[in-house]
N, C-alpha and C positions, 0 to 999 in steps of 0.2 A: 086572742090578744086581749090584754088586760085594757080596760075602761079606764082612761082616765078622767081628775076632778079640771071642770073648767075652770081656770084662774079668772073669774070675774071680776073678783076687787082691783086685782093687777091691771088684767084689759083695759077697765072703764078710767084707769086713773090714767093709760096710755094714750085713748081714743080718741084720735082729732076731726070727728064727726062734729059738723056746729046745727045740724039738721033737728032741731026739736020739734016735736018730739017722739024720737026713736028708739021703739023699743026694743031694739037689738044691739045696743051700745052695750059693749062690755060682752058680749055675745057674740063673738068674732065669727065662727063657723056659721052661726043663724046668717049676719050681714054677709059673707060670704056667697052662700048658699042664695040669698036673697037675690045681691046684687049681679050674679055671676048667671043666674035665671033672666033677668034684663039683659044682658047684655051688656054689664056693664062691671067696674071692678069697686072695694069699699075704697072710703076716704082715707083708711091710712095708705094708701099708696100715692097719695098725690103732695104736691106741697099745701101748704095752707092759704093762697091765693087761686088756685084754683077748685078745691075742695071749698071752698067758698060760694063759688057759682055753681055746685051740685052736678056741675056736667060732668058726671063718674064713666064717661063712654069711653070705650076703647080706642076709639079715635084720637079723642082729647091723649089721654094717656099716651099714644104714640106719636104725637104731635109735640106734645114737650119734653120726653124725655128722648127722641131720634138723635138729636145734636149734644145729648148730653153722656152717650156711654163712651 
C-alpha cells in the first residue's frame, strides 16, 4: 500500500485542540494514537464547550452524544 503525504497545513487549520501547547496539532494519527493509549478520544470529536474542560474520556463522550443520535 502506497504511503500517503500528511495534510498538516490542512489538519492544523481544522484543529479544535485549545490545549497549548501541543505538539501534535495538525498531526491527527500522532493525537489519535496518543490519546486512544489514555483512554481517551482527540478534541475534534467533541463540541467546543466540552473540549474546553480537556475531559477527552470515553465516558464524557458517551454521556453527551447518548441522547443526541
Amino acid at each position: 500500500m502506497a504511503e500517503r503525504p500528511c495534510q498538516y497545513e490542512r489538519n492544523l487549520a481544522r484543529c479544535p485542540c485549545t490545549y497549548e501547547p501541543c505538539e501534535k496539532k495538525g498531526l491527527c494519527c500522532e493525537c489519535l494514537h496518543y490519546h486512544w493509549s489514555r483512554g481517551e478520544l482527540p478534541a475534534c470529536l467533541f463540541p467546543p464547550e466540552i473540549e474546553r474542560t480537556y475531559d477527552r474520556s470515553l465516558k464524557r463522550f458517551i454521556e453527551y452524544y447518548k441522547d443526541k443520535v
